[in-house]
C-alpha positions as CSV (number, residue, x, y, z in Angstrom):
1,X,0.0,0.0,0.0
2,X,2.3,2.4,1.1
3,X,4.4,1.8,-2.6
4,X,1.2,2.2,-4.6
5,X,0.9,5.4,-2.7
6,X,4.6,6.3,-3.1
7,X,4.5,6.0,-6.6
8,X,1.3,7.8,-7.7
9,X,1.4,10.6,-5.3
10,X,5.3,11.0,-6.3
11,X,6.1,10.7,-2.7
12,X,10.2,10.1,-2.2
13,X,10.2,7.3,-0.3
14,X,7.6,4.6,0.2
15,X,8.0,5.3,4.2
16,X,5.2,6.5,6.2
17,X,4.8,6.2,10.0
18,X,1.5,5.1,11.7
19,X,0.5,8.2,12.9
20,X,1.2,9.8,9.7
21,X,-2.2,12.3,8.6
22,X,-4.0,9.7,5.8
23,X,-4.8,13.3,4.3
24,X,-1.4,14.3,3.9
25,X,0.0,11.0,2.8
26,X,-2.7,10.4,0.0
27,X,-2.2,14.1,-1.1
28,X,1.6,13.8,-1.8
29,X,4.6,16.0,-1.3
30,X,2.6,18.7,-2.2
31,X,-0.4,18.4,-0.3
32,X,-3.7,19.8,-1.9
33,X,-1.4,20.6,-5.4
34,X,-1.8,16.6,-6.4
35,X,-3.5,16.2,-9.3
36,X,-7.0,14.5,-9.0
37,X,-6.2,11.9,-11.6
38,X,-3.5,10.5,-9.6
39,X,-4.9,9.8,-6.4
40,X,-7.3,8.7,-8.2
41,X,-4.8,6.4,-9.6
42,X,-3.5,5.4,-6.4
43,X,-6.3,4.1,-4.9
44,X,-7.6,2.0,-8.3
45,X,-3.7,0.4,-7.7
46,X,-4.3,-0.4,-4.4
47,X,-7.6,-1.7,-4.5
48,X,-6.9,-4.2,-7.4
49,X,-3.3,-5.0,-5.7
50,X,-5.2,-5.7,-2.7
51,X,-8.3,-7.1,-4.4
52,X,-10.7,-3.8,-2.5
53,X,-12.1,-4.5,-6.3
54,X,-16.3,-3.1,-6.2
55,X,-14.9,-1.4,-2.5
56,X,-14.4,2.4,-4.0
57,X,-16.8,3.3,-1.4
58,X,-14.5,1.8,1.2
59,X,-12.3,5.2,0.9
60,X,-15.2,7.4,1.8
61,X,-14.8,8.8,5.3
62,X,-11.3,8.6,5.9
63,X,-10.7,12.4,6.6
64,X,-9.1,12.7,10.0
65,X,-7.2,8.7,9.7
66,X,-4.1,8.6,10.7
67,X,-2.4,5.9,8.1
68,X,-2.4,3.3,10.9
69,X,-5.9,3.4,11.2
70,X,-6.3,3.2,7.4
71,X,-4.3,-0.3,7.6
72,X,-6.3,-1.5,9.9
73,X,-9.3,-0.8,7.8
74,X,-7.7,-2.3,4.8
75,X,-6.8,-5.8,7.0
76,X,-10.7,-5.8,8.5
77,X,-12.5,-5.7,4.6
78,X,-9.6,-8.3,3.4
79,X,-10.4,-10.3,6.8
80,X,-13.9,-9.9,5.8
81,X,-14.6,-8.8,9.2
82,X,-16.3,-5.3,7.8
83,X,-19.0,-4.2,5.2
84,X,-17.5,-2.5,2.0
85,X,-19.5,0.4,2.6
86,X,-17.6,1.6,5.8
């Protein structure tokens, strides 16, 4: 995840720590001045990387996650342990 992120969002390093601002880290080194189209990007690649396929709606209230918390989420839906519309 943290790659996908990386790579689309033309973040440095793939390195993020777990109380690292979701916001910030999805928005990329420029936060705010990141292109719609590739965040967009990012999260298509990490949803079929971690098969979230038909879970867009899995991203929707994340404001205010810290990155931790948004790994967490991930692990519950692949666990199966939470509805894709969370």
């Amino acid at each position: 995840m943290s790659e996908s992120i990386a790579k689309y969002v033309k973040w440095p390093t793939p390195y993020f720590l777990p109380d690292d601002s979701y916001e910030v880290i999805i928005c990329g080194v420029h936060f705010l001045g990141v292109s719609f189209p590739d965040y967009e990007m990012a999260l298509a690649y990490i949803e079929e990387k971690l098969s979230l396929n038909g879970k867009s709606s899995f991203w929707v209230n994340m404001d205010g996650c810290t990155f931790i918390e948004v790994v967490a989420r991930v692990k519950k839906v692949l666990n199966g342990n939470i509805q894709k519309d969370v």
